[in-house]
FISE-643208 format. One record per atom (N, C-alpha, C): atom name; residue in three letters; x, y, z. Coordinates in steps of 0.1 Angstrom, whole numbers. Atoms other than C-alpha are relative to their C-alpha. Layout:
% residues N
+-------+--------+-------+-------+-------+
! tikol ! vexvex !    px !    py !    pz !
+-------+--------+-------+-------+-------+
!    CA !    Ala !     X !     Y !     Z !
...
+-------+--------+-------+-------+-------+
% end
This chain:
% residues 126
+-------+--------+-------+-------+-------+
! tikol ! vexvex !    px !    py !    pz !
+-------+--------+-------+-------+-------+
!     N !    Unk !   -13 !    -6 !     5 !
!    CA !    Unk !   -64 !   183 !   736 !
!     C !    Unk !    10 !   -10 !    -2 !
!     N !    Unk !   -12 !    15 !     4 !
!    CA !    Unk !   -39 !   150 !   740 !
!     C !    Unk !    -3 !   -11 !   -10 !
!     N !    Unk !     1 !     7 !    13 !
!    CA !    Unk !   -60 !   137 !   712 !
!     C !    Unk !     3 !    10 !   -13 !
!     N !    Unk !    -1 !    -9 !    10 !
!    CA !    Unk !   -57 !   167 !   690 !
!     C !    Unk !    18 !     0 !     0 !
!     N !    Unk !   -14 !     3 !    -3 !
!    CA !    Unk !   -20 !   164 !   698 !
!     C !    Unk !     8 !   -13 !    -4 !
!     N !    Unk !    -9 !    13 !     4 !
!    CA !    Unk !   -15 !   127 !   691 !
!     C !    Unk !    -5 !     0 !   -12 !
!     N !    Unk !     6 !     1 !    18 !
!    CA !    Unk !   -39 !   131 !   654 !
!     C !    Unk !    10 !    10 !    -8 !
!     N !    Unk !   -12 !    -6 !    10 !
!    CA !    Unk !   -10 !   157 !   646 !
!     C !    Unk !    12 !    -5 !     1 !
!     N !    Unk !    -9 !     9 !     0 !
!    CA !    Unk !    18 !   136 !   659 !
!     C !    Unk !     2 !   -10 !   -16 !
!     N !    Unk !    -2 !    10 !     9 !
!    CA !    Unk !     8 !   109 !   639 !
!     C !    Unk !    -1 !     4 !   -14 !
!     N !    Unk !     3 !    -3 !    12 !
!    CA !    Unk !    -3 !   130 !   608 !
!     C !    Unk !    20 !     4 !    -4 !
!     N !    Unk !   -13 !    -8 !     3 !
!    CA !    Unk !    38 !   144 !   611 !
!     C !    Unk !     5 !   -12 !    -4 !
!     N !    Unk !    -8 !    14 !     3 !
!    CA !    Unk !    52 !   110 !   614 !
!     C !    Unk !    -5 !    -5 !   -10 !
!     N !    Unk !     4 !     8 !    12 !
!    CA !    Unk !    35 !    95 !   587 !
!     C !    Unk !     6 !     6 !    -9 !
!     N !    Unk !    -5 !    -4 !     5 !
!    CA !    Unk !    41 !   121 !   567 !
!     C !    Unk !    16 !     1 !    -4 !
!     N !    Unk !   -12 !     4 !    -2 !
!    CA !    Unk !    79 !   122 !   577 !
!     C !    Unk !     5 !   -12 !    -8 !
!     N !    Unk !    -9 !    10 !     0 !
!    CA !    Unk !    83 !    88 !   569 !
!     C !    Unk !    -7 !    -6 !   -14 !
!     N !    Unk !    -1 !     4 !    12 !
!    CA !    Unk !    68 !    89 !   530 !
!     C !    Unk !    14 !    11 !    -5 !
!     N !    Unk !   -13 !    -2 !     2 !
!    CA !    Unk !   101 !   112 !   525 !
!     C !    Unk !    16 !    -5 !     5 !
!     N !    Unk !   -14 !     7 !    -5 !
!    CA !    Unk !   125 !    88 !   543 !
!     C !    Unk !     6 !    -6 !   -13 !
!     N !    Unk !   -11 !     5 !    12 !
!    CA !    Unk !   136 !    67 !   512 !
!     C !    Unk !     5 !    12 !    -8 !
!     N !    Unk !    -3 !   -10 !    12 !
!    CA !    Unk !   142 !    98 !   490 !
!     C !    Unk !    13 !     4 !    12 !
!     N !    Unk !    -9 !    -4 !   -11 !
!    CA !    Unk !   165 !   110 !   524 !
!     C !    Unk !    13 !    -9 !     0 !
!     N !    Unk !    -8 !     9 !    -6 !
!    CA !    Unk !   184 !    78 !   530 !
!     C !    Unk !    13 !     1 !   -10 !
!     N !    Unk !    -5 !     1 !     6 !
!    CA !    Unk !   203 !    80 !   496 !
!     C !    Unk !     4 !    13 !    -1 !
!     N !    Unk !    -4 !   -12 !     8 !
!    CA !    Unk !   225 !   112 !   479 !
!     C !    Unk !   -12 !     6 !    -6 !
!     N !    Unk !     9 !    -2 !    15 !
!    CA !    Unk !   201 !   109 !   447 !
!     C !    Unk !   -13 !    -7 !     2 !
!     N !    Unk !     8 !     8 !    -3 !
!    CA !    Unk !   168 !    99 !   452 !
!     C !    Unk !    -3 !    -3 !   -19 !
!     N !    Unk !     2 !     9 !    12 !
!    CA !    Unk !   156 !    76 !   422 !
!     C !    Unk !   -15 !    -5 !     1 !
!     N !    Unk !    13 !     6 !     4 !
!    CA !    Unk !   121 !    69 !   404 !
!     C !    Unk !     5 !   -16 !    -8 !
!     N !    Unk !     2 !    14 !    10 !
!    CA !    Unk !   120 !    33 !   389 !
!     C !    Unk !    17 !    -1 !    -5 !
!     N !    Unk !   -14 !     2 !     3 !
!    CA !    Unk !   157 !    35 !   389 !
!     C !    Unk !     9 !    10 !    -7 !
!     N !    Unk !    -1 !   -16 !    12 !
!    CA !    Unk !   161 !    66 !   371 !
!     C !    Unk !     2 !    14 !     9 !
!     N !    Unk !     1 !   -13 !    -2 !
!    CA !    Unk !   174 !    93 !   386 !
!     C !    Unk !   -10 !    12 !     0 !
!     N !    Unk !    10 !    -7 !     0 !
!    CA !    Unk !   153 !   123 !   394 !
!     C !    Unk !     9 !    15 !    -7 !
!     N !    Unk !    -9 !   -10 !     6 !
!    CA !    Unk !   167 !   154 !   376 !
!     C !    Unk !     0 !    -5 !   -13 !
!     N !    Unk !    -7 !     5 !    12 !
!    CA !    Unk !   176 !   132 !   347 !
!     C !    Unk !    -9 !    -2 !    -9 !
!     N !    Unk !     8 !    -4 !     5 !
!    CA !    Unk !   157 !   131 !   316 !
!     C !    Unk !   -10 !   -16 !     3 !
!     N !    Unk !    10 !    10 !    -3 !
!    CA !    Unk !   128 !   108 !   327 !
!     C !    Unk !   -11 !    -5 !   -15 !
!     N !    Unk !    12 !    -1 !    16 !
!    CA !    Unk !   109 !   111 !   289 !
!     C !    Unk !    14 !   -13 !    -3 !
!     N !    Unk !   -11 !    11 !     3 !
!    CA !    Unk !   145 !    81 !   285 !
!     C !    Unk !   -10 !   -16 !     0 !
!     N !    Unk !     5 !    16 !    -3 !
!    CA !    Unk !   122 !    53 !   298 !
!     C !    Unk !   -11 !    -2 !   -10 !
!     N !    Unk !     9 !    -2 !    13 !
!    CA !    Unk !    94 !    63 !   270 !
!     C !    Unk !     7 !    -4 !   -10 !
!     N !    Unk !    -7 !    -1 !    16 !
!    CA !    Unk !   121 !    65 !   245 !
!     C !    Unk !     3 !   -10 !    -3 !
!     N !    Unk !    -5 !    17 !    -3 !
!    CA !    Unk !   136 !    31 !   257 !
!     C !    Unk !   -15 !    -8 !    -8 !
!     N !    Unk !     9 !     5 !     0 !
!    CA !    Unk !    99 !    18 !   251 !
!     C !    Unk !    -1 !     2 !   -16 !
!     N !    Unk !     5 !    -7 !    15 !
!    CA !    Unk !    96 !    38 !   217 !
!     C !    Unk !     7 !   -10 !   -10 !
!     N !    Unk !   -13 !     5 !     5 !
!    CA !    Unk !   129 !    21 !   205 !
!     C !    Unk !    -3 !   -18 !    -4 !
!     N !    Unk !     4 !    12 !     1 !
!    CA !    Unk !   110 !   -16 !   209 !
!     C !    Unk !   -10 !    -2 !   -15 !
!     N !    Unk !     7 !     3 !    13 !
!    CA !    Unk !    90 !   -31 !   179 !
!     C !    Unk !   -18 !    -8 !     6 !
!     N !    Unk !    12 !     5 !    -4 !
!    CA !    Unk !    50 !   -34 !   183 !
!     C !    Unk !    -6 !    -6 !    11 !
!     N !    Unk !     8 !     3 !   -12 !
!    CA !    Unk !    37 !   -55 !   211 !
!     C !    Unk !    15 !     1 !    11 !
!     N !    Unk !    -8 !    -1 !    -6 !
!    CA !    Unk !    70 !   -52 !   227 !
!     C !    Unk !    -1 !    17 !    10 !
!     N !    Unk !    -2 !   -18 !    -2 !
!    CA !    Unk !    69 !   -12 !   230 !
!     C !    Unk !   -13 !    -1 !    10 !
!     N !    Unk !    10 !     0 !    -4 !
!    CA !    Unk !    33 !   -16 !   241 !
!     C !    Unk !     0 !    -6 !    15 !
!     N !    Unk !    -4 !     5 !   -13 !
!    CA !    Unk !    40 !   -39 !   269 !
!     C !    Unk !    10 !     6 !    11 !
!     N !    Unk !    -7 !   -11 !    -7 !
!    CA !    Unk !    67 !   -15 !   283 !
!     C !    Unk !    -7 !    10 !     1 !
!     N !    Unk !    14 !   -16 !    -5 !
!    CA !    Unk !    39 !    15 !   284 !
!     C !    Unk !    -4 !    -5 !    11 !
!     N !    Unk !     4 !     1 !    -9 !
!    CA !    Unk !    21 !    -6 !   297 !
!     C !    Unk !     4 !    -3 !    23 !
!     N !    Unk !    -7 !     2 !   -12 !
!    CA !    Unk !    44 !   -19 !   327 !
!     C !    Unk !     5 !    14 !     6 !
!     N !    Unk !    -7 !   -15 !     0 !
!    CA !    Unk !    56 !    19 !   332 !
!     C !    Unk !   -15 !     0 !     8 !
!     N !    Unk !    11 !     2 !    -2 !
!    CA !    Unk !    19 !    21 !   336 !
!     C !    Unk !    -7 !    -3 !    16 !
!     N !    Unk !     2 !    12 !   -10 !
!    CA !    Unk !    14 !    -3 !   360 !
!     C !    Unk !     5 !     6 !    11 !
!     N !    Unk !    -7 !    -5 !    -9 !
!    CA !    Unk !    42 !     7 !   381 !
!     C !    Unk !    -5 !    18 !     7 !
!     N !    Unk !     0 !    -9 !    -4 !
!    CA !    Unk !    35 !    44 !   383 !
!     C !    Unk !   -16 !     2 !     8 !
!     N !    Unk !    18 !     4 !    -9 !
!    CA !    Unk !    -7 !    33 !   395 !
!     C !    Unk !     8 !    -2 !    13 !
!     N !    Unk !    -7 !     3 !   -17 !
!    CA !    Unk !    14 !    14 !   424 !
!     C !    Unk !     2 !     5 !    10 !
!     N !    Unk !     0 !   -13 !   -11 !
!    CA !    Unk !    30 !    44 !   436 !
!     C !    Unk !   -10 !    10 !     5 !
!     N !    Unk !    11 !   -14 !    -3 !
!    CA !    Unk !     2 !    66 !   434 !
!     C !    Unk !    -9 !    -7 !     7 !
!     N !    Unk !    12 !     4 !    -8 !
!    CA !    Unk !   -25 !    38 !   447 !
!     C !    Unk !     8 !    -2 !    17 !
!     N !    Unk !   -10 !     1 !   -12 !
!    CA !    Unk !     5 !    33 !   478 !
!     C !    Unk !    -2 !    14 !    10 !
!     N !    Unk !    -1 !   -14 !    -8 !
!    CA !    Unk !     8 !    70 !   485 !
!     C !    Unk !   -15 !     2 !     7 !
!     N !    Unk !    15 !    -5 !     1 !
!    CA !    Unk !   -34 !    73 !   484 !
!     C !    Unk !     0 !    -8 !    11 !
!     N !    Unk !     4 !    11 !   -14 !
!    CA !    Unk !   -35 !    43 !   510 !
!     C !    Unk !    11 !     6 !    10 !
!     N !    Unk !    -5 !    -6 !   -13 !
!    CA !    Unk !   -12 !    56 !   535 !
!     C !    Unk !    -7 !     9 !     2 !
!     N !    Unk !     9 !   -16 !    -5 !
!    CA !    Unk !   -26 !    94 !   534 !
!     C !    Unk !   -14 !    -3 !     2 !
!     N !    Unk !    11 !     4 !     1 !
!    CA !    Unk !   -61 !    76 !   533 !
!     C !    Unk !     0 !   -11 !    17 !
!     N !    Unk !     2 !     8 !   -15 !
!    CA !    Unk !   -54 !    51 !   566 !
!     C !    Unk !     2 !    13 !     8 !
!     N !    Unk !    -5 !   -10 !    -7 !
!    CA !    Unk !   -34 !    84 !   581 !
!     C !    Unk !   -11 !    11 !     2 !
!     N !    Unk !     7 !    -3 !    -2 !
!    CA !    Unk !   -63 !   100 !   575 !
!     C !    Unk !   -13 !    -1 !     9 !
!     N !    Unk !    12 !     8 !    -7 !
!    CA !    Unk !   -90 !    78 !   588 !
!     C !    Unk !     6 !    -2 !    18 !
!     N !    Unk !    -3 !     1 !   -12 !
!    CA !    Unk !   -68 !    71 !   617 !
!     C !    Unk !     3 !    15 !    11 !
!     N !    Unk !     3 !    -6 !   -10 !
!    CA !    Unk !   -70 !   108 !   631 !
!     C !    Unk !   -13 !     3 !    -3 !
!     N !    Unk !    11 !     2 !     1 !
!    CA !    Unk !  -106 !   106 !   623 !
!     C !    Unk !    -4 !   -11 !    14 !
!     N !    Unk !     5 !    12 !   -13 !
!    CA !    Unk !  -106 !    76 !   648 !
!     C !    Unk !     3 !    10 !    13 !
!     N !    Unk !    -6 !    -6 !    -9 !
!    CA !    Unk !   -85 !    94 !   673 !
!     C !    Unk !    -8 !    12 !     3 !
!     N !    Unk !     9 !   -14 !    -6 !
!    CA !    Unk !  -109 !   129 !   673 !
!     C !    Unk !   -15 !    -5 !     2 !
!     N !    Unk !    14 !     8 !    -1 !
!    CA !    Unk !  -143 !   105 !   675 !
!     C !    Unk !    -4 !     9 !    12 !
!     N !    Unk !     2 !    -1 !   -14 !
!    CA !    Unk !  -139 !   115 !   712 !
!     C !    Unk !   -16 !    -4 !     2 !
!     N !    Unk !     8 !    13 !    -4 !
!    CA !    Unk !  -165 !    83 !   722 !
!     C !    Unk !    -9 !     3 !    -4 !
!     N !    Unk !    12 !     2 !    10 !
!    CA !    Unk !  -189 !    94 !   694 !
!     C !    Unk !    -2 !   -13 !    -6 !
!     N !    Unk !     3 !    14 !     7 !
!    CA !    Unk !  -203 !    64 !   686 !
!     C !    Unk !     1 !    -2 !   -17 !
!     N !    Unk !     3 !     3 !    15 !
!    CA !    Unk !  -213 !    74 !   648 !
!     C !    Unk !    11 !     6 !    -5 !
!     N !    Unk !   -11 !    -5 !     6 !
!    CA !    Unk !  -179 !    90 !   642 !
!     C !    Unk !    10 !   -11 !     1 !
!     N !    Unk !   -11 !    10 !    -1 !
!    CA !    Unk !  -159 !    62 !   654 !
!     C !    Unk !    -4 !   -18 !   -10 !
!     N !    Unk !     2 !     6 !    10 !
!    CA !    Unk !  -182 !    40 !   630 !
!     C !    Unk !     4 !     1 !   -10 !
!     N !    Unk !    -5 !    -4 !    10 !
!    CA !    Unk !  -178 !    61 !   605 !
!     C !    Unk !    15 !    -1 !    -7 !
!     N !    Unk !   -14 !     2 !     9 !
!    CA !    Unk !  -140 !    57 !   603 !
!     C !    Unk !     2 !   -13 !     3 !
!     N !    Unk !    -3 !    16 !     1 !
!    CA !    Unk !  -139 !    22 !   609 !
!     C !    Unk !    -6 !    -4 !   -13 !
!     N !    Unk !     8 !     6 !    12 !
!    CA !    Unk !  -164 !    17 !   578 !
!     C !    Unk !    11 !     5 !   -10 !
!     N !    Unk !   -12 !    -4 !     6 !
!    CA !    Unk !  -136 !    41 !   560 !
!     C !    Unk !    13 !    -6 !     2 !
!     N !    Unk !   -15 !     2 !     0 !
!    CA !    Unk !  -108 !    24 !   569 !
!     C !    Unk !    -3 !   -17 !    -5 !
!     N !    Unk !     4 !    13 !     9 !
!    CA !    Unk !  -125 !   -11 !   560 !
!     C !    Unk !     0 !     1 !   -17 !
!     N !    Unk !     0 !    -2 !    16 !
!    CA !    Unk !  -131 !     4 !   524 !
!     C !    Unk !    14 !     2 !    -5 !
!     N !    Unk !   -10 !    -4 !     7 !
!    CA !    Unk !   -97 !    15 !   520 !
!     C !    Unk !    12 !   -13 !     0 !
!     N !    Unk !    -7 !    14 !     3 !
!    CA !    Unk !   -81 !   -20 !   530 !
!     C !    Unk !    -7 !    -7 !   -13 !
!     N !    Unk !     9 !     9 !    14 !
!    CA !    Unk !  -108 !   -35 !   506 !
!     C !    Unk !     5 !     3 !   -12 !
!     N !    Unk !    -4 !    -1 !    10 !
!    CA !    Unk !   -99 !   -13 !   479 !
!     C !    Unk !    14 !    -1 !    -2 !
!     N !    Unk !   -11 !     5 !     2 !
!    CA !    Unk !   -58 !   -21 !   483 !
!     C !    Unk !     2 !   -14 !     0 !
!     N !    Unk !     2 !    22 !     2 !
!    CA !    Unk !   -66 !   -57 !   486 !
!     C !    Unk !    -6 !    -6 !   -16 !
!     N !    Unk !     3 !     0 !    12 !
!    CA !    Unk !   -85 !   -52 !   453 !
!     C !    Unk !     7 !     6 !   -16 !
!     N !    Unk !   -10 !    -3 !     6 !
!    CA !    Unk !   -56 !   -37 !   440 !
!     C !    Unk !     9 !    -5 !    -3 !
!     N !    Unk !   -15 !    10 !    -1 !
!    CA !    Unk !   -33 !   -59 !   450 !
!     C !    Unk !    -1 !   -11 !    -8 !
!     N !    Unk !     5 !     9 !    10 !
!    CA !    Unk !   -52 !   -87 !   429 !
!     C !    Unk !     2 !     3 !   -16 !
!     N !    Unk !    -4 !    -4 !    16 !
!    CA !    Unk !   -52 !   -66 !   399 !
!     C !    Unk !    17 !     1 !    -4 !
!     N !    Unk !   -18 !    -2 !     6 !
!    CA !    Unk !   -14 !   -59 !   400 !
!     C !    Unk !     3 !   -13 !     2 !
!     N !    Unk !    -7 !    14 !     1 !
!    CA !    Unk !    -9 !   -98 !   405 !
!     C !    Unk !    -5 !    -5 !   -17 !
!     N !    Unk !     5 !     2 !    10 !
!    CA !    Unk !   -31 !  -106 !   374 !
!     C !    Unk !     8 !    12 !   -13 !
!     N !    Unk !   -10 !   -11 !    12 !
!    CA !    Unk !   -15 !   -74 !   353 !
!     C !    Unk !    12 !    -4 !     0 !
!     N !    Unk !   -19 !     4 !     2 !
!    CA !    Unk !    20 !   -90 !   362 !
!     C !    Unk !     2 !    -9 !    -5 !
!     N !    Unk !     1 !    13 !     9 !
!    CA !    Unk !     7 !  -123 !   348 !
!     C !    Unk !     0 !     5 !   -11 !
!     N !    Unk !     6 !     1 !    14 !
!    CA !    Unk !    -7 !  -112 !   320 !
!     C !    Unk !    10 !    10 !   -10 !
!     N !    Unk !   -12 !   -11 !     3 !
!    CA !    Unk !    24 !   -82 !   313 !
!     C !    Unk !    12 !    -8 !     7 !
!     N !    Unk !    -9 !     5 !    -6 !
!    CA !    Unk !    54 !  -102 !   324 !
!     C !    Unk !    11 !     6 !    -5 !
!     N !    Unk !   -10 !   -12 !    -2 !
!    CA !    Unk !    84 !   -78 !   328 !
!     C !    Unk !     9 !    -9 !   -12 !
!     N !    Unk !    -8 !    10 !    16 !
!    CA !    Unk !   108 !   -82 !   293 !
!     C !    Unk !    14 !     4 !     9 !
+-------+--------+-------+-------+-------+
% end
């Protein structure tokens, strides 16, 4: 029971604390942009460029909006795995099981993290 109680602890707190930046401010803001505000502006901004310029703005838009979404997936994906560890209760093949899960999931943000350094080379912000 004090594990089923700390895997919802922690599932609250985590949770909790991907709405803290949006809290901390009046206005919360995507990519600097107001939320409410017309967000199709940062498209138009891109539209407004000439050929490989415009393109390169998509693409960075792009880029950026993967980040948040592969960020959000790796938290809910550790937060996951980690009350997976916590309800094992001293199963051996469940407490492997989320250690092999929670290895994959660093792997794949580590293999993330390389692509968005190589995409920032190769897209260098205008």
């Amino acid at each position: 029971m004090k594990k089923i109680f700390a895997a919802i602890l922690a599932l609250a707190l985590g949770l909790s604390y991907l709405g803290s930046p949006a809290m901390a401010t009046n206005q919360a803001t995507i990519f600097g942009d107001p939320l409410g505000s017309n967000n199709a502006a940062i498209l138009k901004d891109c539209a407004d460029k000439d050929g490989e310029e415009s393109i390169k703005c998509v693409l960075n838009l792009v880029v950026d909006i993967m980040s948040v979404l592969i960020g959000i997936l790796g938290v809910i994906g550790i937060t996951i795995t980690g009350i997976q560890y916590l309800t094992a209760g001293g199963s051996e093949e469940k407490t492997r099981k989320a250690k092999r899960r929670l290895f994959e999931i660093v792997i794949g943000l580590a293999v993330y993290a390389v692509m968005y350094a190589l995409l920032s080379w190769l897209l260098p912000n205008n």
